[in-house]
C-alpha positions in Angstrom: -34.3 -23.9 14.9 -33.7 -23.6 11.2 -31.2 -21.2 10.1 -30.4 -19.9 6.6 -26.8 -18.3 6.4 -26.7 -16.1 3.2 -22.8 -15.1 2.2 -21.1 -14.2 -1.1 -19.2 -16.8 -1.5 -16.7 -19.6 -0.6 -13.5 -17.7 -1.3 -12.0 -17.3 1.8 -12.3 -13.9 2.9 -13.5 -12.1 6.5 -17.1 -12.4 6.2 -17.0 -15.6 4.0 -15.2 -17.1 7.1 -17.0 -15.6 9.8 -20.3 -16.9 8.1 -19.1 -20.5 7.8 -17.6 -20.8 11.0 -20.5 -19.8 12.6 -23.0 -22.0 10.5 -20.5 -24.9 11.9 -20.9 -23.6 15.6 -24.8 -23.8 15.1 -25.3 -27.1 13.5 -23.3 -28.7 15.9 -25.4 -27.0 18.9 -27.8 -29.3 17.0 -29.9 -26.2 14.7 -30.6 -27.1 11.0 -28.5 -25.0 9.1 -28.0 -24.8 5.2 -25.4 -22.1 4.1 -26.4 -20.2 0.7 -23.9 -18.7 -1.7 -24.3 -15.6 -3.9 -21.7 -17.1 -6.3 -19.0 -19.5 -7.2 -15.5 -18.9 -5.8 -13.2 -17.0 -7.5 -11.3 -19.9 -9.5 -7.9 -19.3 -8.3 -8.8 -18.1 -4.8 -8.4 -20.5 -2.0 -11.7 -21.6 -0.7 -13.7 -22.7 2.8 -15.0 -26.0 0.7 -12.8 -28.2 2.9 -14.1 -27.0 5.8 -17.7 -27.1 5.0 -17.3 -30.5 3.9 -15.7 -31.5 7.3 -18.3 -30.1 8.7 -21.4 -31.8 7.0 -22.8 -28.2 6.0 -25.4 -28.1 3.4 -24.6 -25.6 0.5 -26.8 -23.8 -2.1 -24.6 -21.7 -4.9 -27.2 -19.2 -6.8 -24.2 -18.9 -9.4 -24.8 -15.2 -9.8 -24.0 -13.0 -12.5 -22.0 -10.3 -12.0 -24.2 -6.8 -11.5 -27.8 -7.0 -10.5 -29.4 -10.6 -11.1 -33.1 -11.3 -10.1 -32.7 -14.6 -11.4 -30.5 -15.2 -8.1 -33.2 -13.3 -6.1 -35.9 -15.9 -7.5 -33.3 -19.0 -7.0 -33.0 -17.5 -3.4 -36.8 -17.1 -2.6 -37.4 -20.8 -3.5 -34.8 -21.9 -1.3 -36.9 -19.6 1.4 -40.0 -21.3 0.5 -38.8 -24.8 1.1 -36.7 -24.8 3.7 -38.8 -22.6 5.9 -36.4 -21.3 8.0 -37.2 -19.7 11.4 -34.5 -17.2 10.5 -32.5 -15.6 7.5 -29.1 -14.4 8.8 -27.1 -12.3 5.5 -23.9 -11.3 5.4 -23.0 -7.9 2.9 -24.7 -8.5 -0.1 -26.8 -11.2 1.1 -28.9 -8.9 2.5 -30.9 -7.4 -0.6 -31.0 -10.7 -2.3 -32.5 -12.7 0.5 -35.2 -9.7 1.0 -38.0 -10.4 -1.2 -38.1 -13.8 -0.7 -38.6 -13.8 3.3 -41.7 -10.6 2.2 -42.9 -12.7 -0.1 -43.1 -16.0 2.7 -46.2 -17.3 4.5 -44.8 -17.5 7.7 -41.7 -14.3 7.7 -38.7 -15.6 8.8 -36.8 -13.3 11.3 -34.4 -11.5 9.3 -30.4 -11.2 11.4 -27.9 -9.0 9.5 -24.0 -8.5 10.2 -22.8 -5.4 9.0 -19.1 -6.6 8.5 -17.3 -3.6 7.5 -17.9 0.1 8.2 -21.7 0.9 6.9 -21.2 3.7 4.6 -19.0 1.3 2.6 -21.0 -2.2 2.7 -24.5 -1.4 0.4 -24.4 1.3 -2.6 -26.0 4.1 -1.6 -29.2 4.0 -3.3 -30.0 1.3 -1.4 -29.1 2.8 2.2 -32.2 4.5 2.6 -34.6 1.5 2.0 -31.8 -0.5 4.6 -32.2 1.9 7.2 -36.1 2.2 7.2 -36.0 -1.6 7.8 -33.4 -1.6 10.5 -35.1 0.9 11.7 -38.3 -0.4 12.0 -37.2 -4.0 13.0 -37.7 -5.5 9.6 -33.8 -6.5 9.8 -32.3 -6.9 12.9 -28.4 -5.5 12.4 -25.3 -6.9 14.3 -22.2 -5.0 14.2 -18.8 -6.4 14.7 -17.1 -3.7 16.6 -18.0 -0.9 18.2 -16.7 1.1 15.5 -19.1 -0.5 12.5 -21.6 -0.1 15.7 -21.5 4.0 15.2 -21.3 3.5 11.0 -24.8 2.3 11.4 -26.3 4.4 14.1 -24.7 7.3 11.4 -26.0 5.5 8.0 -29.0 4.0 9.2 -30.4 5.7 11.9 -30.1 2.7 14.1 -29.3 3.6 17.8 -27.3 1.1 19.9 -27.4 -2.2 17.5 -26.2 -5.3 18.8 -22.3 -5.9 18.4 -21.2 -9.7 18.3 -17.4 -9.5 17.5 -16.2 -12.2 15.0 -14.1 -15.5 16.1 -11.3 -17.4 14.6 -10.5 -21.3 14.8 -7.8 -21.5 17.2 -7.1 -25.1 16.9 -6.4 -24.3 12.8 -3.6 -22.3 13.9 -1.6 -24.5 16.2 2.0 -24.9 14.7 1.5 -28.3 13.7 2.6 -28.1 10.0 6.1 -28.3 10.6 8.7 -25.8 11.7 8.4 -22.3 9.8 12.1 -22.3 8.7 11.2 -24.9 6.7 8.2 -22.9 5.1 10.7 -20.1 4.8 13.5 -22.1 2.9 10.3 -23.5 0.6 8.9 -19.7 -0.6 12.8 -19.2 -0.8 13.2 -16.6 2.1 17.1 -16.1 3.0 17.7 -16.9 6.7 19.1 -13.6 7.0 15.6 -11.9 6.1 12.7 -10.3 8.1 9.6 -11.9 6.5 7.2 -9.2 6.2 3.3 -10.5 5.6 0.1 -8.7 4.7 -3.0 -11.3 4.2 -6.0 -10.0 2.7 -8.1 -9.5 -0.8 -6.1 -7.0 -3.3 -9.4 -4.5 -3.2 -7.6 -0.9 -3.1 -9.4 0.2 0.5 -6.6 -2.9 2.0 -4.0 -0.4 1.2 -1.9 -2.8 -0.7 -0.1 0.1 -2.4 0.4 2.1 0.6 2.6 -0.4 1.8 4.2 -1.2 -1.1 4.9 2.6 -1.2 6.7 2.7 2.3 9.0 -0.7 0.9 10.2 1.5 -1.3 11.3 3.9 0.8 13.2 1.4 3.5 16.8 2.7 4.3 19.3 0.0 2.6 21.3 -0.5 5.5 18.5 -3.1 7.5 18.8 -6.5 7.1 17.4 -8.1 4.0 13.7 -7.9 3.9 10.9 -10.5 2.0 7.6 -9.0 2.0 4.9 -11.4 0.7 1.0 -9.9 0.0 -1.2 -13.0 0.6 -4.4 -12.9 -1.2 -6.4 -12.4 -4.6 -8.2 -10.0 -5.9 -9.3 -6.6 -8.3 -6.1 -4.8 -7.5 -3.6 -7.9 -8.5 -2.4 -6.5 -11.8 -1.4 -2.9 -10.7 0.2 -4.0 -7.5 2.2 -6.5 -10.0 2.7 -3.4 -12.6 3.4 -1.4 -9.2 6.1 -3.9 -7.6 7.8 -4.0 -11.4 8.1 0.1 -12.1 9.8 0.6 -8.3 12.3 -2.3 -9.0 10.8 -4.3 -6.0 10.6 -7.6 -7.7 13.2 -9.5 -5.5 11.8 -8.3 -2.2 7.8 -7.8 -2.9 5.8 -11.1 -4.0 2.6 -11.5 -4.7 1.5 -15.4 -3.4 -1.8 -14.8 -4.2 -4.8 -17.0 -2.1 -3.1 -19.8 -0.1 -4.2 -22.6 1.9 -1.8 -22.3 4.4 -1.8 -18.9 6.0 -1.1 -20.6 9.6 2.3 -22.0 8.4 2.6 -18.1 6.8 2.1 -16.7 9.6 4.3 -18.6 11.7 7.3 -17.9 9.9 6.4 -14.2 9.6 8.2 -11.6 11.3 5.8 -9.1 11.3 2.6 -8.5 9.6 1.5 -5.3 8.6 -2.0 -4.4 7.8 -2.1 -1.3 5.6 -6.5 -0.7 5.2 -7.6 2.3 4.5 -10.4 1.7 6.3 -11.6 -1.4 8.2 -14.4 -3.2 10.3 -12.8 -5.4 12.4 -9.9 -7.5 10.6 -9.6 -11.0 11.2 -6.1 -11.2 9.6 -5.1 -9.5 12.5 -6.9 -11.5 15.1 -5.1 -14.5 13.4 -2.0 -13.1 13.6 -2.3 -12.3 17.2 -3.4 -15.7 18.2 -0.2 -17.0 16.7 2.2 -14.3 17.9 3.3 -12.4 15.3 4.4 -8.5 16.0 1.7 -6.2 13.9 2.0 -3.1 12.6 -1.7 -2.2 11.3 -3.6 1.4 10.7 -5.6 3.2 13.3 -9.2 3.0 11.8 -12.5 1.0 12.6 -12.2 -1.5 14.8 -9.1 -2.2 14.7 -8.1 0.2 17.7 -10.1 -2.4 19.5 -7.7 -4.7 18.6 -4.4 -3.3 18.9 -3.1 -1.4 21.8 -0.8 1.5 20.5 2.6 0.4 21.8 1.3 -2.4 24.1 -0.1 -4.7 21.9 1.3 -3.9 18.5 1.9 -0.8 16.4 -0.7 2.1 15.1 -0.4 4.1 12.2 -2.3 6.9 10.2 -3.9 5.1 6.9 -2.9 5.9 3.7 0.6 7.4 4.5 3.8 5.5 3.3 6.3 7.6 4.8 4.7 7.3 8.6 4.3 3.6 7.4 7.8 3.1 6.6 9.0 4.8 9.1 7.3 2.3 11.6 8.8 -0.8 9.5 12.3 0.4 10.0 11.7 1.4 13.6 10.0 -2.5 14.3 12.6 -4.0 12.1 15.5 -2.5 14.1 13.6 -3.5 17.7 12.7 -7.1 17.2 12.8 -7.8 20.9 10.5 -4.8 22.0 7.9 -5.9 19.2 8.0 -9.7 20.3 6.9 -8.7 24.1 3.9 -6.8 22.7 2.8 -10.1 20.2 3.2 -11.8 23.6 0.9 -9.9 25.3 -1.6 -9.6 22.2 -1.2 -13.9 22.2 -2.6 -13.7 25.7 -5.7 -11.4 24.9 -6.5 -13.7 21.8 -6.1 -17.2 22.9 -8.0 -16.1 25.6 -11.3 -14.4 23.8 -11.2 -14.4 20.2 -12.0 -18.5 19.6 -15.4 -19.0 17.5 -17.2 -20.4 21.0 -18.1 -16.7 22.4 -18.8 -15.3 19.1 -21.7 -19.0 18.5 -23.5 -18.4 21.8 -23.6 -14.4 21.5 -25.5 -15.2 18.0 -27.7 -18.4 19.3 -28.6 -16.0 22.2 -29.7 -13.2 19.7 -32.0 -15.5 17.6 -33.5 -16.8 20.4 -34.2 -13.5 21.7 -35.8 -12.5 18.7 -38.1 -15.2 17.2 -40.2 -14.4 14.2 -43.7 -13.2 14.7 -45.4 -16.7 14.2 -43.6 -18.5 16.9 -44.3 -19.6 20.1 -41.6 -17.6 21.3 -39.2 -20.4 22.1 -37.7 -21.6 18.7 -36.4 -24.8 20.0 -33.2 -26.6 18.5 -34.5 -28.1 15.2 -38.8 -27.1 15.3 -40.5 -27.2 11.9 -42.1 -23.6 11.3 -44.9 -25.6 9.1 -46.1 -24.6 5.8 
C-alpha cells in the first residue's frame, strides 16, 4: 500500500514522533511510505532527522511560511498527484493542507486523521465546522489517542465512537545504555545532594511551564537541595527565562532547551512532573514510565489513562501552584513510597506502550478502510495507477 504521512515538522515533539515512528513501523511491514513536512525544524530544536535517516524514510519539506500558505497546499497536491498514494494519513495541521489535493485527485486517496490533542484545541475554529461535516460523512476518517480526545471529537465534531489507537514509544531508545546517570548529573552540574526535578515538553503556555515554576517558588527551604531542569523549546522560552529571573530561581530552575538525550535525562531524574493545562495523551510521560521515574502530572485528557492516582504516580488539579507544590514537597519527602508506584507504572509500560501495538492497530485500520477505487484488499506495496 502507499502511504503518505503528513506532520508539521521534524522538531521532536508528540505528534512529530508519533508520526515518524509509525511511518518506520509501516515501511518495514514492507508499505511504501514517504513522510511529508509542513515546515523546517525549528533551528535550535532537536530534531527526528537521525532517525528517519536510520530508517531509510523518504522526506518532502513544503518549507511553509508562517500563517496561511497555499503555495504549500499546491507543493502538497503535486506530491498527491505523483506518488498516488492509496492513503493520506495527517497529523494536526496536516490535515487542511493535504485536503484539496486528495479532492482534486483522479483516483481519492483514503483520507486517516489522528486528532493528537483534545479537539477543541487542535484546528481554529472557523475551520471546525467544515472538519466535522467531513468526519462526519466519512470524507476523513478520525483516530483518537485516548479515550478522552475520543469524547473531544464526538463533542466538536459530531463524530460518535471514532476509532482510538493510543500512541507508542521506542523502548529499545530508552535502555540505560549511555552511561550511568550520576555521570549525566555531575555533567549538567547537579549536586549529589539534589532531587533532580524534570519537565520535557515544548514551552507553549497550555504545558503549564509557569504553573510549575510557580509551585518552585513556593517549596519550604528546609528539603534537600532541588535542580529542576525544563527540557524543551518553544513560544513561551523568554518569559519562563524573564519568570525564573524576577522569583530569584536562577540556581535551582534551568532552562536546557531541546536535547538529544532525554533517555540519559530521564534516567538521572528524580521525579518528573508534568504541569499541562490540558493534554491528549502525553508521551513524555509514557517515556518516563517506561524508564521508572516517579511522576507527578495533572489530572486532564488522557492522562488519567495513564497515571493511577496514588498507584501509579501522582494526580493534581491543573493550573494550581499551591496544590502543585504541595505535591513536590510531599514526593520529595517520600522517595521510597513514589519509587514503588514508578515500579509498578515500569511494568504497565514495558509491557504495552512499545510502537508494535500502536503499527498493527493503524495497518489494521487502513486496511479496513480502502479508498473507493480499490479492490478492497490494498496489498503491501500495489500501484493505485494513474
Amino acid at each position: 500500500m502507499r502511504i503518505l504521512q503528513v506532520s508539521r515538522s521534524l522538531t521532536r515533539a508528540g505528534a512529530e514522533t508519533m508520526a515518524v515512528e509509525l511511518a518506520a513501523g509501516l515501511k518495514d511491514r514492507g508499505h511504501q511510505v514517504q513522510l511529508v513536512l509542513l515546515e523546517r525544524p525549528i533551528a535550535t530544536a532537536a530534531t527526528l532527522r537521525e532517525r528517519v535517516e536510520r530508517c531509510g524514510l523518504q522526506t518532502h519539506e513544503l518549507r511553509k511560511r508562517a500563517g496561511a500558505d497555499p503555495t504549500a497546499v499546491v507543493r502538497l497536491a503535486r506530491l498527491v498527484r505523483t506518488f498516488r498514494p492509496h492513503l493520506v494519513h495527517t497529523h494536526g495541521m496536516g490535515l487542511p493542507y493535504a485536503l484539496p489535493g486528495t479532492f482534486a485527485s483522479r483516483r481519492r486517496p483514503r483520507r486517516v486523521h489522528t486528532v493528537h490533542c483534545l479537539a477543541q484545541h487542535e484546528l481554529p475554529s472557523s475551520m471546525q465546522g467544515v472538519i466535522g461535516g467531513l468526519m462526519r460523512t466519512g470524507h476523513v476518517l478520525p483516530v483518537a489517542i485516548s479515550e478522552a480526545v475520543a469524547t473531544s471529537i464526538a463533542n466538536v465534531y459530531g463524530v460518535a465512537s471514532p476509532a482510538i489507537v493510543r500512541n507508542g514509544i521506542d523502548l529499545h531508545a530508552l535502555a540505560p545504555s549511555a552511561g550511568p546517570a550520576a555521570a549525566w548529573r555531575e555533567a549538567q552540574g547537579v549536586p549529589s545532594n539534589a532531587s533532580l526535578i524534570l519537565s520535557v515538553g515544548r514551552l507553549r503556555r497550555e504545558k503549564g511551564h509557569r504553573v510549575l515554576i510557580e509551585a518552585l517558588r513556593q517549596l519550604d527551604t528546609d528539603l534537600r537541595p532541588v535542580q529542576a531542569f525544563l527540557i524543551g523549546d518553544g513560544p513561551e522560552h523568554r518569559g519562563l527565562t524573564d519568570l525564573i529571573h524576577r522569583y530569584g530561581l536562577s540556581d535551582r530552575v534551568r532552562l536546557l532547551g531541546a536535547r538529544t538525550d532525554i533517555p540519559q535525562a530521564l534516567h538521572a531524574a528524580d521525579l518528573l512532573v508534568h504541569p499541562s493545562l490540558h493534554e491528549g495523551l502525553g508521551l513524555a510521560i509514557m517515556e518516563a514510565q517506561a524508564v521508572g521515574v516517579p511522576i507527578i502530572a495533572s489530572r486532564t485528557g488522557g492522562i488519567v489513562e495513564l497515571i493511577e492516582h496514588g498507584q501509579t504516580g501522582v494526580l493534581v488539579e491543573p493550573g494550581d501552584p499551591r496544590i502543585l507544590a504541595e505535591a513536590l514537597q510531599t514526593a520529595l519527602r517520600a522517595p521510597a513510597a513514589m519509587a514503588t508506584q514508578a515500579r509498578r507504572a515500569q511494568e504497565k509500560a514495558r509491557k504495552s506502550y512499545g510502537t508494535t501495538a500502536m503499527v498493527s492497530a493503524y495497518d489494521a485500520l487502513y486496511r479496513a478502510n480502502p479508498p473507493p477505487w480499490s479492490d478492497g484488499s490494498c496489498p503491501r506495496g500495489a500501484d493505485p495507477g494513474p
